[in-house]
C-alpha positions in Angstrom: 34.2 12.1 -39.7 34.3 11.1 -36.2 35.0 7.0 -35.5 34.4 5.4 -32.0 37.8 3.9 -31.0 37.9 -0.2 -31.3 38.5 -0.8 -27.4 35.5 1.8 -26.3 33.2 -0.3 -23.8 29.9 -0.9 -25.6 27.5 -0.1 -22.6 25.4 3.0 -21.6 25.8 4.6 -18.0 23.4 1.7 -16.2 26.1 -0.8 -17.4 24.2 -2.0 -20.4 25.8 -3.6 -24.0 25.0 -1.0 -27.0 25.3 -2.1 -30.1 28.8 0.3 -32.0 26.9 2.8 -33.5 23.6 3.1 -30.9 23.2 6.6 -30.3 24.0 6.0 -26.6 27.5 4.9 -27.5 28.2 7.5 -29.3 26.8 10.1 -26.5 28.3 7.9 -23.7 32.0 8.0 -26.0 31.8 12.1 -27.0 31.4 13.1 -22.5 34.1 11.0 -22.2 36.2 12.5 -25.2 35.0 15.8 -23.6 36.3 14.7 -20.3 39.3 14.0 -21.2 40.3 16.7 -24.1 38.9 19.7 -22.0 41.3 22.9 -22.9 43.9 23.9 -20.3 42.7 27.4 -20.4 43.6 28.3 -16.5 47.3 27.3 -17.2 47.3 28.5 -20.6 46.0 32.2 -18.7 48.8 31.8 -16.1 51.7 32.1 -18.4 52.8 35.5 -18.1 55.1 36.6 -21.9 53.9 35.9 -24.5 56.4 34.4 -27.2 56.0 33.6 -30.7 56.4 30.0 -30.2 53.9 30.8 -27.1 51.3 32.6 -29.8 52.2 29.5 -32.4 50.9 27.3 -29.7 48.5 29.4 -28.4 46.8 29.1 -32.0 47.8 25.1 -32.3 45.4 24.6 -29.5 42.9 26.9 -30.5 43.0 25.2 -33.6 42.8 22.0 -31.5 40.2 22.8 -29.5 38.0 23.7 -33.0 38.5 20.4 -34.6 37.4 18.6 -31.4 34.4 21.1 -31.8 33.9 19.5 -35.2 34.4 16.3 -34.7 31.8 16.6 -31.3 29.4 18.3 -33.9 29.8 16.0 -36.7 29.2 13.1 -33.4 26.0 14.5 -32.5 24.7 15.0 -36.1 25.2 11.4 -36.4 23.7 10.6 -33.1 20.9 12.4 -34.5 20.7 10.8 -38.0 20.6 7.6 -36.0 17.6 8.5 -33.4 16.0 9.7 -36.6 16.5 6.1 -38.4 15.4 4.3 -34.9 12.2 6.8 -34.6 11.7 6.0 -38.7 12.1 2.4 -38.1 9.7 2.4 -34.9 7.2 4.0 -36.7 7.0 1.9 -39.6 7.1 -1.0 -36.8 4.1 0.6 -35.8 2.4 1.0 -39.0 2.7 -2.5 -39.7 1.1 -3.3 -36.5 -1.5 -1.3 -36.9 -2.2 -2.5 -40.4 -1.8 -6.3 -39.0 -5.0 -5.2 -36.1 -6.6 -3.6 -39.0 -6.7 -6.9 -41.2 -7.7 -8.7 -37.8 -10.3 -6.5 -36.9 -11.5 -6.8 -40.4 -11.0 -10.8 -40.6 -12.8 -10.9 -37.1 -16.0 -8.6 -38.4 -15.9 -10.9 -41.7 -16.2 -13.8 -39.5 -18.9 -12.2 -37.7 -20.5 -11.3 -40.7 -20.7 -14.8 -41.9 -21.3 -16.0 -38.4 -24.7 -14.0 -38.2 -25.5 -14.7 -42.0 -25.1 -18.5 -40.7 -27.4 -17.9 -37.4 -30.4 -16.4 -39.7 -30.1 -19.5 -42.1 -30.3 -21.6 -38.9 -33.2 -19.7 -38.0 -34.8 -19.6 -41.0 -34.5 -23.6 -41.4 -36.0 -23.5 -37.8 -39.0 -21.4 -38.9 -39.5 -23.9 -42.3 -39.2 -26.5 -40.1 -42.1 -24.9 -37.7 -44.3 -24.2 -40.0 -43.4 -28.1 -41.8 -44.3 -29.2 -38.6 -47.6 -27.7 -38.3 -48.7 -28.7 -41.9 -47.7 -32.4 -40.6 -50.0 -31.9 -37.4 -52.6 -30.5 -39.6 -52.4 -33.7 -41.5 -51.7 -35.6 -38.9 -55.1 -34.1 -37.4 -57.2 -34.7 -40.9 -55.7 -38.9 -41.0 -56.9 -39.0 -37.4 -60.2 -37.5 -38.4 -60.7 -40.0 -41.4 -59.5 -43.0 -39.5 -62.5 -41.3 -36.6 -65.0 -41.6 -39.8 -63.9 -44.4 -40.9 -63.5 -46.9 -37.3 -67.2 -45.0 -37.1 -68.7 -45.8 -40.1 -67.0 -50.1 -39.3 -69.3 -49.8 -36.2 -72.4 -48.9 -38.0 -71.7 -51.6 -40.9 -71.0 -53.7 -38.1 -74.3 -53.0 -35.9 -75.9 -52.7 -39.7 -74.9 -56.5 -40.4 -75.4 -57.4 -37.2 -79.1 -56.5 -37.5 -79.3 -58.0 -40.9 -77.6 -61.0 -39.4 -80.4 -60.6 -36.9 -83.3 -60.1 -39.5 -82.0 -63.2 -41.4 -82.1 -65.6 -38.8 -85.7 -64.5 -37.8 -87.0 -64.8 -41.7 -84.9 -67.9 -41.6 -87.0 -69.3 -38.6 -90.5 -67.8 -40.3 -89.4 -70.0 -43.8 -89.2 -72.8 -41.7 -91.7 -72.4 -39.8 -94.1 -72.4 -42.4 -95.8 -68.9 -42.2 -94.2 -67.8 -45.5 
């Protein structure tokens, strides 16, 4: 298992915090382990016998230089299990959002839907009230037409006892005159 030392700075190359186990850290922490554990293989080639304690050591380091292998490996397996969890957790971040523009989308054609079920009841009212309206002028016309007939009809009756009024007075003035 490979652990990030307690007092490692938590910031990537441009200076920015990382959280511990960001796989930045961990990238910016194994170059510097690399940097600093690199093998001494020109001085190990410039030693000229061979001893056993030489061969003993020789195989200490090589030894050395495997488990630093490991531990680098098992470091970049984890970096990797952790870009895979960030790239799992971005893309259900992105699911969600795309379901949350999917119920908008659908709340905002739902709304629509009502909105233009709404506008043709408007403009059905409008057409009742058009065609009420005409029925009312239509009736409107007929009252006028009567009251016509009728202011007509108080003229003649008027002229009518006007005349009889008339035709009274003169056979009023013929019975007292005598020539009955």
């Amino acid at each position: 298992m490979f652990f990030l030392p307690k007092n490692l700075k938590k910031t990537n190359l441009n200076g920015q915090l990382l959280e511990k186990n960001h796989p930045s850290t961990i990238q910016v922490f194994i170059k510097a382990h690399n940097l600093y554990r690199q093998p001494q293989t020109d001085q190990f080639q410039q030693q000229k016998g061979v001893t056993e304690a030489g061969a003993d050591g020789a195989a200490h380091r090589q030894q050395s230089v495997l488990q630093r292998t490991l531990k680098v490996a098992e470091a970049k397996v984890q970096a990797a299990q952790a870009q895979r969890r960030e790239a799992q957790r971005q893309k259900r971040l992105a699911e969600k959002a795309e379901k949350e523009i999917h119920n908008q989308f659908k709340d905002v054609m739902i709304n629509k839907t009502k909105q233009k079920v709404y506008t043709q009841d408007i403009m059905r009212q409008i057409e009742e009230n058009k065609a009420a309206m005409k029925d009312l002028q239509l009736i409107y016309a007929q009252e006028e037409n009567e009251k016509q007939k009728l202011q007509q009809q108080v003229r003649l009756l008027e002229k009518s006892r006007l005349h009889d009024i008339e035709q009274w007075e003169k056979f009023s003035k013929k019975k007292q005159g005598g020539n009955f």
